[in-house]
N, C-alpha and C positions, 0 to 999 in steps of 0.2 A: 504494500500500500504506500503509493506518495503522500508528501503534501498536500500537494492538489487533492487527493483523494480524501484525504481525512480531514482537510479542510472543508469539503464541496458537502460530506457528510453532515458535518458539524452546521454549519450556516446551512444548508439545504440546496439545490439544484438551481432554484431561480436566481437567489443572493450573491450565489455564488459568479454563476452568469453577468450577474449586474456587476461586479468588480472588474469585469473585465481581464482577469487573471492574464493570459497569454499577453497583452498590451504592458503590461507592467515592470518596471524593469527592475533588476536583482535585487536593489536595495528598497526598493516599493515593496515588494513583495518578503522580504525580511523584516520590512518595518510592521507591516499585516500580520506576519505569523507572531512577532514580537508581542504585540499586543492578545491577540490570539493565545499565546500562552499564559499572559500574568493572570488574561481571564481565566484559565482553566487552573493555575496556581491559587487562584482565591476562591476557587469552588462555584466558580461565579456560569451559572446554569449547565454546570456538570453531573452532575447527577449524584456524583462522590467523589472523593479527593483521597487517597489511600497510600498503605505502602503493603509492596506485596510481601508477604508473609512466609510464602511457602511455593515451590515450581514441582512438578510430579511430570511425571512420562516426556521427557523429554522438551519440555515444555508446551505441553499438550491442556494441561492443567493448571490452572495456579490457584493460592488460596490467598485473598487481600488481607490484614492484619483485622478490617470489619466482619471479615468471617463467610462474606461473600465469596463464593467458588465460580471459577467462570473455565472455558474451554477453549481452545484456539480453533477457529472454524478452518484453515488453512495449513500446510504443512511447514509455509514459509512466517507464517504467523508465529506458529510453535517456536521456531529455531529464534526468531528475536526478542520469545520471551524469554526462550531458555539463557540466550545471553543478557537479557538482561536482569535475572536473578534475583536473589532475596533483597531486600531493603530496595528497593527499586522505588521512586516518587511515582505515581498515576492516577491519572482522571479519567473515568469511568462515565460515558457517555451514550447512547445511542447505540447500543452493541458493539461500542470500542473502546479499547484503552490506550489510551493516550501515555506514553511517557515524557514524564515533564522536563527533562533535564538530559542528556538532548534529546529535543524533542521526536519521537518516532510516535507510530499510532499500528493497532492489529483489530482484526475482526473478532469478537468470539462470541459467545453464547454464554449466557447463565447458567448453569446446574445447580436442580433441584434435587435434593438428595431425599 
């Protein structure tokens, strides 16, 4: 998942359009994600703000320190959780987790146990 992608998710398809993204040039578009992140650092319409707890199967799994369990819907998804491992910062949104520091973003799924 890029930027692009986890951004267009996050604002939604229209908003995202309306930025005009491709027109923007490198530090437009760093100054966007910059704010984009403090948002998602102050919780500010993410759904949760965590540290992950615990990584299982490869990173297939992971458990946030809130006790929420979630699953990597993808195998490349998996691998960026796997390296990015315990104590990890993320914002939990929209069926994604955002890692805050640097910023990366993956697909997953909740589990209900």
């Amino acid at each position: 998942m890029t930027h692009n992608d986890a951004l267009a998710a996050y604002l939604g398809p229209e908003l995202f359009e309306r930025l005009g993204w491709g027109q923007l040039s490198a530090k437009q578009r760093a100054a966007i994600l910059s704010v984009f992140r403090v948002g998602l650092g102050a919780g500010a319409q993410s759904g949760a703000v965590s540290t992950i707890d615990t990584v299982f199967g490869r990173g297939r799994v992971l458990v946030c320190e809130d006790g929420s369990r979630w699953a990597a819907r993808e195998r490349d998804d998996a691998e960026m959780i796997e390296d990015w491992g315990e104590g990890a910062l993320v914002a939990i949104h929209r069926q994604l987790i955002y890692r805050l520091d640097p910023y990366q973003a993956v697909e997953v799924e909740l589990l209900r146990l």
